[in-house]
mmCIF file of the N, C-alpha and C atoms, coordinates in Angstrom:
data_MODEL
# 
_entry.id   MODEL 
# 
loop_
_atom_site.group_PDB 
_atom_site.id 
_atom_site.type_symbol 
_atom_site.label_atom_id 
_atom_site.label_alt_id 
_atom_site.label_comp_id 
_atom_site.label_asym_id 
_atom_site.label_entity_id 
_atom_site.label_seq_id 
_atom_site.pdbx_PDB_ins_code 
_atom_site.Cartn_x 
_atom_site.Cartn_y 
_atom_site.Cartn_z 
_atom_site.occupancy 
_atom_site.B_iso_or_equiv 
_atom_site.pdbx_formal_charge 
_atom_site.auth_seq_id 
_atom_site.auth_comp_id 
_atom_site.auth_asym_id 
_atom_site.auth_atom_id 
_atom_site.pdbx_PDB_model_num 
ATOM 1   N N  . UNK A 1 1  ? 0.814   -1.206  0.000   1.00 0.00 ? 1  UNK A N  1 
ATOM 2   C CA . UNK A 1 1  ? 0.000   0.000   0.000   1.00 0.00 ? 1  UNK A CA 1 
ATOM 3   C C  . UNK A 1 1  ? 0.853   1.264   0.000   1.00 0.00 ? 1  UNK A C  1 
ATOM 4   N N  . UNK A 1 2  ? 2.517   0.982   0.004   1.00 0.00 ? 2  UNK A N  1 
ATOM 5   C CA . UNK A 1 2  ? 3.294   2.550   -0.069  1.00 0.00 ? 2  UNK A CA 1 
ATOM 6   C C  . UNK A 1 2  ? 3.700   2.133   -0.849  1.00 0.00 ? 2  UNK A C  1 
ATOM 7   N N  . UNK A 1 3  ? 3.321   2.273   -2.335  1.00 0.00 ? 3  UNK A N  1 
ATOM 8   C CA . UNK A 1 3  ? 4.517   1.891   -2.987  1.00 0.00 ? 3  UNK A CA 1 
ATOM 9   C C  . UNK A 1 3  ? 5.145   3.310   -3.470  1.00 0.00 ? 3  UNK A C  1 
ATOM 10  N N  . UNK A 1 4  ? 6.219   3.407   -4.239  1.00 0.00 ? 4  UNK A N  1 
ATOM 11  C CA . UNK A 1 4  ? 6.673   4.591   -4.881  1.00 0.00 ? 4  UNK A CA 1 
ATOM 12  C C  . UNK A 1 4  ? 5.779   5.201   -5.811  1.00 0.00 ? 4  UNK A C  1 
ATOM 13  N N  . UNK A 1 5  ? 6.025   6.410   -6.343  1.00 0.00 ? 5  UNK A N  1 
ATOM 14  C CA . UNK A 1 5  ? 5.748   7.085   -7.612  1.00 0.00 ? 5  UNK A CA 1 
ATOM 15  C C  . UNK A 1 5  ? 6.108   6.315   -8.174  1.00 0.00 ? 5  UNK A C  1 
ATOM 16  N N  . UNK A 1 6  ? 6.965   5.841   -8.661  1.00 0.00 ? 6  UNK A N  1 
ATOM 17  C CA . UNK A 1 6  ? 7.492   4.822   -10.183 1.00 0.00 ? 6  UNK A CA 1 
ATOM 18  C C  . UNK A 1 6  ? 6.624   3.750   -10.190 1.00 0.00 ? 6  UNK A C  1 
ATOM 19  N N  . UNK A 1 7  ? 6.923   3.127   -8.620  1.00 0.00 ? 7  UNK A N  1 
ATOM 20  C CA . UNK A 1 7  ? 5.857   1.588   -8.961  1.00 0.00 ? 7  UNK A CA 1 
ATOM 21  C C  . UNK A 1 7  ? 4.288   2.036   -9.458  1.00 0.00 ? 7  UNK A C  1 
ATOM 22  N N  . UNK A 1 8  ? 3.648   2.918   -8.461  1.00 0.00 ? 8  UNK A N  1 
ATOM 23  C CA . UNK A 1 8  ? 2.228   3.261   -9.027  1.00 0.00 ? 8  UNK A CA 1 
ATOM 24  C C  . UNK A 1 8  ? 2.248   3.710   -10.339 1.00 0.00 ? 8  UNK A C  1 
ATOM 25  N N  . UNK A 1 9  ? 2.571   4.345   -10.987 1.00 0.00 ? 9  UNK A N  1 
ATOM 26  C CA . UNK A 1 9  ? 2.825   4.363   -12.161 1.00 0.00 ? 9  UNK A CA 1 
ATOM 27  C C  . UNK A 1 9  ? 2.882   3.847   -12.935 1.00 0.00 ? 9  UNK A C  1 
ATOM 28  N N  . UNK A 1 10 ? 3.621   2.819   -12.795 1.00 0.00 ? 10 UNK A N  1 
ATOM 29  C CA . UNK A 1 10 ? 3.934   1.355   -13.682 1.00 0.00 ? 10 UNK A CA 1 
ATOM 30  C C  . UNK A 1 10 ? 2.711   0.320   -13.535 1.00 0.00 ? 10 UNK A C  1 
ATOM 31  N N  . UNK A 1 11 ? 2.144   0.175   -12.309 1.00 0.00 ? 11 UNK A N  1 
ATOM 32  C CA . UNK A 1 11 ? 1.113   -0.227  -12.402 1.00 0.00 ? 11 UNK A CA 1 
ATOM 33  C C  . UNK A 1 11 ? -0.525  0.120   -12.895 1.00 0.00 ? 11 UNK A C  1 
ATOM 34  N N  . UNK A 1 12 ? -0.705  1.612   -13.054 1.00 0.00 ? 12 UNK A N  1 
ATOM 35  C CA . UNK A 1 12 ? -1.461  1.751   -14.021 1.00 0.00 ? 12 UNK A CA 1 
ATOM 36  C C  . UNK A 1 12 ? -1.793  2.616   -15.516 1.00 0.00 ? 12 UNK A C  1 
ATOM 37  N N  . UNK A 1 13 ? -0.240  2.671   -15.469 1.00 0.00 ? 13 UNK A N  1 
ATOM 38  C CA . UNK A 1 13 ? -0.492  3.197   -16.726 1.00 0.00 ? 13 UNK A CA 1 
ATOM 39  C C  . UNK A 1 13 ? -0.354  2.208   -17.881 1.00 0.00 ? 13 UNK A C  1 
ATOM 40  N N  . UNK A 1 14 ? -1.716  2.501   -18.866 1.00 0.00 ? 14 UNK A N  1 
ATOM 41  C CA . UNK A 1 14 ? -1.710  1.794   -19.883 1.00 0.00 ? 14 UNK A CA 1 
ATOM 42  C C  . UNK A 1 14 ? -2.989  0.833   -19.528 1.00 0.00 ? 14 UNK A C  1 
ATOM 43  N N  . UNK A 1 15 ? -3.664  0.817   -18.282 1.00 0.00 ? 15 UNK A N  1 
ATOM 44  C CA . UNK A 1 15 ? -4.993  0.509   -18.346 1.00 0.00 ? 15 UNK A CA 1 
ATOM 45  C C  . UNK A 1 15 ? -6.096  1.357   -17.984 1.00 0.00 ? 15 UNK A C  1 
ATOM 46  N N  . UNK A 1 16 ? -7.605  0.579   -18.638 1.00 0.00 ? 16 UNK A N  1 
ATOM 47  C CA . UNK A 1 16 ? -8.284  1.492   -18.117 1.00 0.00 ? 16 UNK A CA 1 
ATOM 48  C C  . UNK A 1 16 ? -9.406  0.420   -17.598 1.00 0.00 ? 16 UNK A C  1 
ATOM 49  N N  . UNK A 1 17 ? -10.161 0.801   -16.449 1.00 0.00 ? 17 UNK A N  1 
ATOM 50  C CA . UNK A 1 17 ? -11.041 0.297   -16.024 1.00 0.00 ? 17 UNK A CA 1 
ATOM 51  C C  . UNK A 1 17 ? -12.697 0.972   -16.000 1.00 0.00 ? 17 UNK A C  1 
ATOM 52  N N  . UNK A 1 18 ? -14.046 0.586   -16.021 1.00 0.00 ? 18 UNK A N  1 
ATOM 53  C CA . UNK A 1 18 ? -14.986 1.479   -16.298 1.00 0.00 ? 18 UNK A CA 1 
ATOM 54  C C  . UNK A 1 18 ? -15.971 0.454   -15.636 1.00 0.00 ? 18 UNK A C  1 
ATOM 55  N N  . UNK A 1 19 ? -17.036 1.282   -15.424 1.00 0.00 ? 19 UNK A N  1 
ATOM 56  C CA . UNK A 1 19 ? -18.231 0.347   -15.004 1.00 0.00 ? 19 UNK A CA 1 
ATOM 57  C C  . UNK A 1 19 ? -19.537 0.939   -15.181 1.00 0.00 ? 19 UNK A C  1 
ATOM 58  N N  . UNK A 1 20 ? -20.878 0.563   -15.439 1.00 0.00 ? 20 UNK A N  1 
ATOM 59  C CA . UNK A 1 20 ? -21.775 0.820   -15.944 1.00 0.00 ? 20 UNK A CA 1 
ATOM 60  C C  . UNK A 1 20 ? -23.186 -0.351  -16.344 1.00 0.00 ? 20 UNK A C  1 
ATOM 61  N N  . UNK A 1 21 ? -24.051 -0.140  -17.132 1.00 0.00 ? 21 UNK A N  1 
ATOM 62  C CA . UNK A 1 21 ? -25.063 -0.691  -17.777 1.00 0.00 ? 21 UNK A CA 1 
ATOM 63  C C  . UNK A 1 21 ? -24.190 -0.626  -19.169 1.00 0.00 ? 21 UNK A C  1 
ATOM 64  N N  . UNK A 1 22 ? -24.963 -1.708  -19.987 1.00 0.00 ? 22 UNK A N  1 
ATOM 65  C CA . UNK A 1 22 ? -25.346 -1.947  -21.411 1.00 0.00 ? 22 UNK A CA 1 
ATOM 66  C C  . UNK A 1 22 ? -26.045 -2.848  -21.568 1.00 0.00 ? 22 UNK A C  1 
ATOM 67  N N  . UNK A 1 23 ? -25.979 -2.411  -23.158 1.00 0.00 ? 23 UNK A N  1 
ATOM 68  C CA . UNK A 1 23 ? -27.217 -2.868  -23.679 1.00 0.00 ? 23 UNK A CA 1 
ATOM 69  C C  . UNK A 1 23 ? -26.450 -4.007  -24.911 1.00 0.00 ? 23 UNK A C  1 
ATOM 70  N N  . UNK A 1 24 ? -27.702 -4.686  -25.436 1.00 0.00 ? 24 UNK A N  1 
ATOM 71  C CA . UNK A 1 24 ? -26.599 -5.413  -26.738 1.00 0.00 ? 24 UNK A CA 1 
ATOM 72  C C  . UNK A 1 24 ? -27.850 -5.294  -27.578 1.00 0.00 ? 24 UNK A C  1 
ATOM 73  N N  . UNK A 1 25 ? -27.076 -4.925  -29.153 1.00 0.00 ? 25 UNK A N  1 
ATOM 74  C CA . UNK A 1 25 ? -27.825 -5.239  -30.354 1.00 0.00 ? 25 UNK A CA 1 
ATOM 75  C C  . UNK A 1 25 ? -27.743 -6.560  -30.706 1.00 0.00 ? 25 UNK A C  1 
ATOM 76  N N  . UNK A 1 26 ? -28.099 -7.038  -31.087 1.00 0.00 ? 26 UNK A N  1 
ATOM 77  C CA . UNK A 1 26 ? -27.838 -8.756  -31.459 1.00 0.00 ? 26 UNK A CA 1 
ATOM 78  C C  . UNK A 1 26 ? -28.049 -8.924  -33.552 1.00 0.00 ? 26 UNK A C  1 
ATOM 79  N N  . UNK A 1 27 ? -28.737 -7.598  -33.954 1.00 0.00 ? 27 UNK A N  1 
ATOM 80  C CA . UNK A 1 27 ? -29.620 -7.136  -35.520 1.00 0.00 ? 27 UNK A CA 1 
ATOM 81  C C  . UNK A 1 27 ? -28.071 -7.213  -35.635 1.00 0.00 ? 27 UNK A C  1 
ATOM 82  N N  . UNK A 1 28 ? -27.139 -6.221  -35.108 1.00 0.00 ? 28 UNK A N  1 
ATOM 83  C CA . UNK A 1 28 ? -25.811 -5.308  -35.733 1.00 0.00 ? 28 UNK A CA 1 
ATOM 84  C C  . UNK A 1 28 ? -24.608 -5.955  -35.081 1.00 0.00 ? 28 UNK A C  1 
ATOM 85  N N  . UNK A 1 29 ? -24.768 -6.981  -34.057 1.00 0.00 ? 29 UNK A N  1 
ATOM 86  C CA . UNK A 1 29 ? -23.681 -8.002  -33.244 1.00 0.00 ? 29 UNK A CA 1 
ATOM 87  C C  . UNK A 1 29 ? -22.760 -6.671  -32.682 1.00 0.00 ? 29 UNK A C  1 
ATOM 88  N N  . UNK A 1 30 ? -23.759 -5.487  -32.086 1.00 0.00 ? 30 UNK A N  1 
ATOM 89  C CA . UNK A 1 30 ? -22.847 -4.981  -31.171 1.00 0.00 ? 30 UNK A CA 1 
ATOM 90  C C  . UNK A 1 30 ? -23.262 -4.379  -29.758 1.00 0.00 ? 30 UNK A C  1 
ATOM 91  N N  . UNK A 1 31 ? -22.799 -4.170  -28.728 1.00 0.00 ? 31 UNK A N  1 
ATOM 92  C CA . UNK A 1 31 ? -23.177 -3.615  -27.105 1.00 0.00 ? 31 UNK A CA 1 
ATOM 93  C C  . UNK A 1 31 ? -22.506 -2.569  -27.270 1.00 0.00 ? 31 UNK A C  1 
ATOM 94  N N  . UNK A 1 32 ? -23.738 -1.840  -26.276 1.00 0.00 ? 32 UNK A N  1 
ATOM 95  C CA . UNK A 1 32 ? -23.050 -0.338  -25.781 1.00 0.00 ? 32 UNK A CA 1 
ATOM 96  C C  . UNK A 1 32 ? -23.207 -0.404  -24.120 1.00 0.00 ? 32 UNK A C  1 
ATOM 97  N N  . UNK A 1 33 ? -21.924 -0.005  -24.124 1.00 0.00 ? 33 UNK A N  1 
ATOM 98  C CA . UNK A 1 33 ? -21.617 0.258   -22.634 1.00 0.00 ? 33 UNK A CA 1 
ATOM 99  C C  . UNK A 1 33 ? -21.843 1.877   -22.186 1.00 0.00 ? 33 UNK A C  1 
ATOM 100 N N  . UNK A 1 34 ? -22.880 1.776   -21.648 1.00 0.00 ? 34 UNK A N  1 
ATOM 101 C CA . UNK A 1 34 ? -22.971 3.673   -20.362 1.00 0.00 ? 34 UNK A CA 1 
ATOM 102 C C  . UNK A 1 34 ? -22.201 3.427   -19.177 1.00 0.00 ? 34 UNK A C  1 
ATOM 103 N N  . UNK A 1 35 ? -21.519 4.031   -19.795 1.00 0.00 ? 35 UNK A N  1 
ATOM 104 C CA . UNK A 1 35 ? -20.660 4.269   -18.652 1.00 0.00 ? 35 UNK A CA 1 
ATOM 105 C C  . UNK A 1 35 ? -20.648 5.214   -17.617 1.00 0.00 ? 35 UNK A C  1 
ATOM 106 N N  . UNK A 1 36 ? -20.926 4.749   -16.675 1.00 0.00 ? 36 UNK A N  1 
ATOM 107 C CA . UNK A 1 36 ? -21.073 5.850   -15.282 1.00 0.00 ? 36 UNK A CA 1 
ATOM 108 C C  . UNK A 1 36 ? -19.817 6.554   -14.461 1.00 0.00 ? 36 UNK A C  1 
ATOM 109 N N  . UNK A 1 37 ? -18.683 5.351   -14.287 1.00 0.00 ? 37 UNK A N  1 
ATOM 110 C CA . UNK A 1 37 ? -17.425 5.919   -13.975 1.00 0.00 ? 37 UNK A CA 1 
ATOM 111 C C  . UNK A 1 37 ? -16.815 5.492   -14.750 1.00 0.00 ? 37 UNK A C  1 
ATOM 112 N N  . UNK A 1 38 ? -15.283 6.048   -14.980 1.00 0.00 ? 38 UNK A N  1 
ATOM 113 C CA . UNK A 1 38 ? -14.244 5.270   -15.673 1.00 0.00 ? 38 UNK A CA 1 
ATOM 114 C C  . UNK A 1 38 ? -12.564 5.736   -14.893 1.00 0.00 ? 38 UNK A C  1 
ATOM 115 N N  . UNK A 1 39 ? -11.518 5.062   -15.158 1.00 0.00 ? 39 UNK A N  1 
ATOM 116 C CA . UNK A 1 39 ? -10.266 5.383   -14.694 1.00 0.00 ? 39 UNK A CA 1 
ATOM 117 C C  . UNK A 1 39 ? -10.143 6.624   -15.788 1.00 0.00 ? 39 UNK A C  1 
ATOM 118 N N  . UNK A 1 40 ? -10.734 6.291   -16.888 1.00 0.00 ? 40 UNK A N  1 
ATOM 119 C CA . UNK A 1 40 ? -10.428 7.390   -17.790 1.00 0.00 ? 40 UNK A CA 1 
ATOM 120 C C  . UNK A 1 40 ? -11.779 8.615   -17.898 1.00 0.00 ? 40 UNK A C  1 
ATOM 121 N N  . UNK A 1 41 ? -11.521 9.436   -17.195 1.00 0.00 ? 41 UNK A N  1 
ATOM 122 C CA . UNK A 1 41 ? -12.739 10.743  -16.879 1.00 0.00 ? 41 UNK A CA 1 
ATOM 123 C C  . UNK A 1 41 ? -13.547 11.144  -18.289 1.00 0.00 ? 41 UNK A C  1 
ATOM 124 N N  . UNK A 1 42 ? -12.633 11.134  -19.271 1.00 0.00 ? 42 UNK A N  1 
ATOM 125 C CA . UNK A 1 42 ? -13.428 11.388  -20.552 1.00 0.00 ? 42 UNK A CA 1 
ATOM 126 C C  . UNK A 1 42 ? -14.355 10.915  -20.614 1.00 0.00 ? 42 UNK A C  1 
ATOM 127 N N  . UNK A 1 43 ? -14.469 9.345   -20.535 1.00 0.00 ? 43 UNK A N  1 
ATOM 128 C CA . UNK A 1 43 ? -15.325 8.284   -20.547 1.00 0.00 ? 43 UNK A CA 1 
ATOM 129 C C  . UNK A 1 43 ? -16.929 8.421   -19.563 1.00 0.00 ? 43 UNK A C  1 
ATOM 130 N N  . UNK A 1 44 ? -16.602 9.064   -18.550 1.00 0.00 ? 44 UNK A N  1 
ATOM 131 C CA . UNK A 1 44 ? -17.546 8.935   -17.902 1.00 0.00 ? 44 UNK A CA 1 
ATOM 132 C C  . UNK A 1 44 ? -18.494 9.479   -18.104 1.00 0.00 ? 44 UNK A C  1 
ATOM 133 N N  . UNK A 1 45 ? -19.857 9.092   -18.705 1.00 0.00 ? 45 UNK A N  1 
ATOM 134 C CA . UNK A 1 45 ? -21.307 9.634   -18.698 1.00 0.00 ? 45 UNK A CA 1 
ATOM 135 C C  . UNK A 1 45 ? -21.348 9.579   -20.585 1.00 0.00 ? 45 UNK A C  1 
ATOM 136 N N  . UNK A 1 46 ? -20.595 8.599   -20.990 1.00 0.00 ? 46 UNK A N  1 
ATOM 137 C CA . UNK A 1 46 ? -20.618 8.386   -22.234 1.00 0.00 ? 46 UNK A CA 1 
ATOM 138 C C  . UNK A 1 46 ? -20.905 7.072   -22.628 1.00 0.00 ? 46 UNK A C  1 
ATOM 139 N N  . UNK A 1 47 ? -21.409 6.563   -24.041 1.00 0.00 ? 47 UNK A N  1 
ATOM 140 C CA . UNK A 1 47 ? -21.999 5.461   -24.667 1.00 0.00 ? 47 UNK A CA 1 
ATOM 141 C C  . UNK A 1 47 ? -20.697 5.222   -25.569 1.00 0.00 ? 47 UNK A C  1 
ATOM 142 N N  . UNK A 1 48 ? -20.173 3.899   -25.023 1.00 0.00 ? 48 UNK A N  1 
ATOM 143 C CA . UNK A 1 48 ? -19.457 3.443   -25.966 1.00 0.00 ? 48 UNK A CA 1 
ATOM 144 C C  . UNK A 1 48 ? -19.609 1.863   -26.740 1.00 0.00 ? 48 UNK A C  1 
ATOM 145 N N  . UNK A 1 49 ? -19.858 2.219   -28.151 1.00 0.00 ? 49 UNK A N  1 
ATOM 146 C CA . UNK A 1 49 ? -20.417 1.505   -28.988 1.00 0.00 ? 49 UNK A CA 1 
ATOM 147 C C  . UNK A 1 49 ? -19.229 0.321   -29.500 1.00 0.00 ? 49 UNK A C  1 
ATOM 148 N N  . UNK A 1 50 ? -19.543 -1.036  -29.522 1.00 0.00 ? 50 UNK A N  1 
ATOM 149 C CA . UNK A 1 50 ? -18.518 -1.843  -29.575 1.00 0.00 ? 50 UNK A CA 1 
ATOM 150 C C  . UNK A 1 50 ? -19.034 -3.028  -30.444 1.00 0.00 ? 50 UNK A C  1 
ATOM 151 N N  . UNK A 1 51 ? -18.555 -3.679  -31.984 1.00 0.00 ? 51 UNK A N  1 
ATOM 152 C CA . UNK A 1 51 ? -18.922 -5.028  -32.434 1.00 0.00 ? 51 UNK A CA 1 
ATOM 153 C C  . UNK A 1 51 ? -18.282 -6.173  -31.669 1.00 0.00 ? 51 UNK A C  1 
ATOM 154 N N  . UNK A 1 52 ? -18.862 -6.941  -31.840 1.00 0.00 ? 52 UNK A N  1 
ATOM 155 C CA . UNK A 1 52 ? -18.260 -7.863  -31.082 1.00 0.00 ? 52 UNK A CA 1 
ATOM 156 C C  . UNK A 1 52 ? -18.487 -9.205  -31.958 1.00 0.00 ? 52 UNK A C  1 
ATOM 157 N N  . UNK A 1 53 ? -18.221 -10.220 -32.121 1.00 0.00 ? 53 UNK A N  1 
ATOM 158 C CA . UNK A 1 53 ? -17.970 -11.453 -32.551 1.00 0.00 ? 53 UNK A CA 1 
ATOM 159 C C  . UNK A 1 53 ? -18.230 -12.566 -30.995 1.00 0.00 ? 53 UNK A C  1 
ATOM 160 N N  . UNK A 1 54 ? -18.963 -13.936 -31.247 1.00 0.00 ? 54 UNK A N  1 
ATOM 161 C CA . UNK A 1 54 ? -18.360 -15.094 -30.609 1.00 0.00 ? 54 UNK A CA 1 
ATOM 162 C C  . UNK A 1 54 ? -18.388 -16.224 -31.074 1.00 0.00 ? 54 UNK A C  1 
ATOM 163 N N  . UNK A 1 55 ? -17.355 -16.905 -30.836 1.00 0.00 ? 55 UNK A N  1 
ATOM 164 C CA . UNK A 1 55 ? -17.021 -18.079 -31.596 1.00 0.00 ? 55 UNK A CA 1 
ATOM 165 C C  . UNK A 1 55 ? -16.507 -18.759 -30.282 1.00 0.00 ? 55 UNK A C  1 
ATOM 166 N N  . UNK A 1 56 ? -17.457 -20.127 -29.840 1.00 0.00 ? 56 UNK A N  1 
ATOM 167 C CA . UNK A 1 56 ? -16.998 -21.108 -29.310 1.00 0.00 ? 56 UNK A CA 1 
ATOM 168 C C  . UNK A 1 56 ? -17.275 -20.910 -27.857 1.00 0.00 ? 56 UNK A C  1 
ATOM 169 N N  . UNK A 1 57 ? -15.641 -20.398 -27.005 1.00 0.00 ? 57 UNK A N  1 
ATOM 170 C CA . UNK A 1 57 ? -16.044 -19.961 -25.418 1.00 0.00 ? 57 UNK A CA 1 
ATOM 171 C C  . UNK A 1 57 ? -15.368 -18.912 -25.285 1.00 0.00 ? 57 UNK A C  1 
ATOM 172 N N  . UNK A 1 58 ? -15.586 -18.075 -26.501 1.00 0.00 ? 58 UNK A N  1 
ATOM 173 C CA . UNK A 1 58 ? -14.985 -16.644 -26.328 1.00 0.00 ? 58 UNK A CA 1 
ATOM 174 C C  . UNK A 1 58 ? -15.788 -15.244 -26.927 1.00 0.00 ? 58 UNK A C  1 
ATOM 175 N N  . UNK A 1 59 ? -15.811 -13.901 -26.334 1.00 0.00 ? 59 UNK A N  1 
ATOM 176 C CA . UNK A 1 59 ? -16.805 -12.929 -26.573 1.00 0.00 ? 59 UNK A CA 1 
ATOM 177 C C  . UNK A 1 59 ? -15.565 -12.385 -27.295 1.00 0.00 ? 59 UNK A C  1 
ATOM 178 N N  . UNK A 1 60 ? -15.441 -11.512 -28.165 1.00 0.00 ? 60 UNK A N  1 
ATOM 179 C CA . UNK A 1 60 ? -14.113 -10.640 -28.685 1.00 0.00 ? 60 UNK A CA 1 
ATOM 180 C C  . UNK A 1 60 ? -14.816 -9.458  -29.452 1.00 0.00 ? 60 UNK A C  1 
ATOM 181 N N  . UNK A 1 61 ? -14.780 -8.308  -28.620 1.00 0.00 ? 61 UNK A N  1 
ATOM 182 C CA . UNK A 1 61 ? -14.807 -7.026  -29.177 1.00 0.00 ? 61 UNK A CA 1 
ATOM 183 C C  . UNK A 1 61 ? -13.284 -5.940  -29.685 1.00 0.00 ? 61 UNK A C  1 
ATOM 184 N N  . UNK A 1 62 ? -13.840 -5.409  -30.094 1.00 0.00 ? 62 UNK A N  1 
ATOM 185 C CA . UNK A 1 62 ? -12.621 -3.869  -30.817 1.00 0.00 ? 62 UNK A CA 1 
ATOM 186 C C  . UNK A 1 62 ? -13.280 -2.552  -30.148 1.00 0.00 ? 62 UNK A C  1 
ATOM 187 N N  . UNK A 1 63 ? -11.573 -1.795  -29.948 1.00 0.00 ? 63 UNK A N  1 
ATOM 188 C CA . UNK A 1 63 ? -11.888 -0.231  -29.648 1.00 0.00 ? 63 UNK A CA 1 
ATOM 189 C C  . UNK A 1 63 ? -10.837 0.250   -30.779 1.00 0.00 ? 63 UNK A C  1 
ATOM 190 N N  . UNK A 1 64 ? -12.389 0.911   -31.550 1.00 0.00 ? 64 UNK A N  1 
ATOM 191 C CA . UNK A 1 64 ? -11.639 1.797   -33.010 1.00 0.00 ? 64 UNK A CA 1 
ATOM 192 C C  . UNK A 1 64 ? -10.336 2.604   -32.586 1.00 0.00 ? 64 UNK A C  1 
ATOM 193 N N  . UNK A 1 65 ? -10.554 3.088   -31.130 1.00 0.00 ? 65 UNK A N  1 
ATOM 194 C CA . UNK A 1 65 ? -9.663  4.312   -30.635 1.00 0.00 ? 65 UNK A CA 1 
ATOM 195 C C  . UNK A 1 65 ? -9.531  4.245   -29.147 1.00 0.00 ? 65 UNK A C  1 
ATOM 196 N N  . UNK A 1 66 ? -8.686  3.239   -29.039 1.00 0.00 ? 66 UNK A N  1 
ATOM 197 C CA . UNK A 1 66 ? -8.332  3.365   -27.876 1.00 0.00 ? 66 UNK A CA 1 
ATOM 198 C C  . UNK A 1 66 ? -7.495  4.219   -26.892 1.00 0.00 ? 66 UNK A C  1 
ATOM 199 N N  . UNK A 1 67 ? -7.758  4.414   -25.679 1.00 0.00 ? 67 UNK A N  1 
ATOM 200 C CA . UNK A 1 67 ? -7.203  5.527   -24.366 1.00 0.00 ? 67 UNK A CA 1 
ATOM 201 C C  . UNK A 1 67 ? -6.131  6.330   -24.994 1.00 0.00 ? 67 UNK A C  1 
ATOM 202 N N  . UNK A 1 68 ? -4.639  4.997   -25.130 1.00 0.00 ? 68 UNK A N  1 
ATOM 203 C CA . UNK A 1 68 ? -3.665  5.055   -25.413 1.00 0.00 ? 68 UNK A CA 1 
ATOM 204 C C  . UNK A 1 68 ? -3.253  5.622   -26.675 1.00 0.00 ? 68 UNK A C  1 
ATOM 205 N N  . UNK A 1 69 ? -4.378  5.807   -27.773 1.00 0.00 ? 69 UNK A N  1 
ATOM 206 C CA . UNK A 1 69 ? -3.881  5.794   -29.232 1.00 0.00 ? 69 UNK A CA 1 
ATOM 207 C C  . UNK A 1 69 ? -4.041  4.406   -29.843 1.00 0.00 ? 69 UNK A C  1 
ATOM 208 N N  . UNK A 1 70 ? -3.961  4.339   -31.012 1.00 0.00 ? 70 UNK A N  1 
ATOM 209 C CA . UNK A 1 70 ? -4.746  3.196   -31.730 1.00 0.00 ? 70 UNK A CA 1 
ATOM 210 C C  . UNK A 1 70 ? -5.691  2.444   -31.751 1.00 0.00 ? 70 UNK A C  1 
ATOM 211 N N  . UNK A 1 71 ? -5.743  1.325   -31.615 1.00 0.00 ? 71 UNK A N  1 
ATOM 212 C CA . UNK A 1 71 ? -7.195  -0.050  -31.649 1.00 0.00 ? 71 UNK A CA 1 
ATOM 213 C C  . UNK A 1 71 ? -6.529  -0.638  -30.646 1.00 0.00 ? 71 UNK A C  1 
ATOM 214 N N  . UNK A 1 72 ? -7.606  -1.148  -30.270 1.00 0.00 ? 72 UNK A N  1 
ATOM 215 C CA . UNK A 1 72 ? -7.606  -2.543  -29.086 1.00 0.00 ? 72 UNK A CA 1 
ATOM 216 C C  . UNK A 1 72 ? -8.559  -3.472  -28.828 1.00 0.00 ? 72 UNK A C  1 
ATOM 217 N N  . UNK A 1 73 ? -8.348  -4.923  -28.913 1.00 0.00 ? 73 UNK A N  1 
ATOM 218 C CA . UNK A 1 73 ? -9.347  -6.139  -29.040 1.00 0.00 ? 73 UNK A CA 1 
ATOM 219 C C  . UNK A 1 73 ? -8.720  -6.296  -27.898 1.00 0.00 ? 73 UNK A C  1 
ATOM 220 N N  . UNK A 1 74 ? -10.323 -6.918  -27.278 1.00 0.00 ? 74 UNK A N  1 
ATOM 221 C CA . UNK A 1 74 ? -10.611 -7.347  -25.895 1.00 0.00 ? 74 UNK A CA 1 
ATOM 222 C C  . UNK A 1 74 ? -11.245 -8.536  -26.313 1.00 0.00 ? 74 UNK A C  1 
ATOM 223 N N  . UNK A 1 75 ? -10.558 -9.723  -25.576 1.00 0.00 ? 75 UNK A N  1 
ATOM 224 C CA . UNK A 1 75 ? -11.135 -11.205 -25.350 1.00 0.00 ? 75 UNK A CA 1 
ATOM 225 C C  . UNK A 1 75 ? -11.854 -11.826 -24.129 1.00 0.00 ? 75 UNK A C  1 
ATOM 226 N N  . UNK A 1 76 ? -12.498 -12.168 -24.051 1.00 0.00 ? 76 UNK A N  1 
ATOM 227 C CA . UNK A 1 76 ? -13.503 -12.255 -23.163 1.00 0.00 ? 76 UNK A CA 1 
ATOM 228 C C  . UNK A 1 76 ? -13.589 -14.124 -23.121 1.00 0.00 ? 76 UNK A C  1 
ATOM 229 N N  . UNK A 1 77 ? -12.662 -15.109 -22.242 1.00 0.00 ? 77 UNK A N  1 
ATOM 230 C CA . UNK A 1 77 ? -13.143 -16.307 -22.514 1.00 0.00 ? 77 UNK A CA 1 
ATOM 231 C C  . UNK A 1 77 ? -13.637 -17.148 -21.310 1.00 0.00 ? 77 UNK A C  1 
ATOM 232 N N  . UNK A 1 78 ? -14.395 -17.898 -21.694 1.00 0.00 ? 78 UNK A N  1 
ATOM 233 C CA . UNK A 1 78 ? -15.530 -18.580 -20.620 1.00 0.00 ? 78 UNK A CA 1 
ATOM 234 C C  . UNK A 1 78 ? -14.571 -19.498 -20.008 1.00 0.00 ? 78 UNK A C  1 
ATOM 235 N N  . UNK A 1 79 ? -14.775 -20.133 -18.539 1.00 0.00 ? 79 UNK A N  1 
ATOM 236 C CA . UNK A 1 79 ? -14.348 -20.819 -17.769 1.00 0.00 ? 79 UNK A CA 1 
ATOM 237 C C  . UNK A 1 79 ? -14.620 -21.798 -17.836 1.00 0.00 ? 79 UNK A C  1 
ATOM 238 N N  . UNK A 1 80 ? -14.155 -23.004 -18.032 1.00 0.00 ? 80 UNK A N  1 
ATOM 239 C CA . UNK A 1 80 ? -14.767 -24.578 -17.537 1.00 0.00 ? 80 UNK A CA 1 
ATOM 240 C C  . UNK A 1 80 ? -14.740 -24.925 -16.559 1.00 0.00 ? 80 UNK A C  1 
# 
């Protein structure tokens, strides 16, 4: 719980965490997440629209524009 400036740092930069409601289209195979809070403040009190794909025991969406700059696929796989 003390860690340094450097360690905290290192530990979250480069993620982001959010929480909220959504909804899912199932017509267009995509969910939107309302987001109520986020690590990233922009985010918060915004609809973010996401396709998603599943195949098998896995959910896999894309962010056109992610936090950081560029895209980012998120995998989502089920437990046995």
């Amino acid at each position: 719980m003390e860690g340094t400036p450097e360690e905290n740092k290192s530990v979250v930069q480069g993620m982001i965490a959010h929480f909220g409601r959504y909804s899912v289209n199932e017509a267009d195979r995509t969910f939107t997440f309302q987001v109520e809070n986020s690590s990233f403040p922009n985010w918060e009190g915004t609809a973010q629209k996401r396709p998603f794909t599943i195949t098998a025991d896995q959910l896999k969406y894309s962010v056109a524009a992610a936090s950081g700059g560029g895209s980012g696929e998120v995998v989502w796989k089920r437990v046995k």
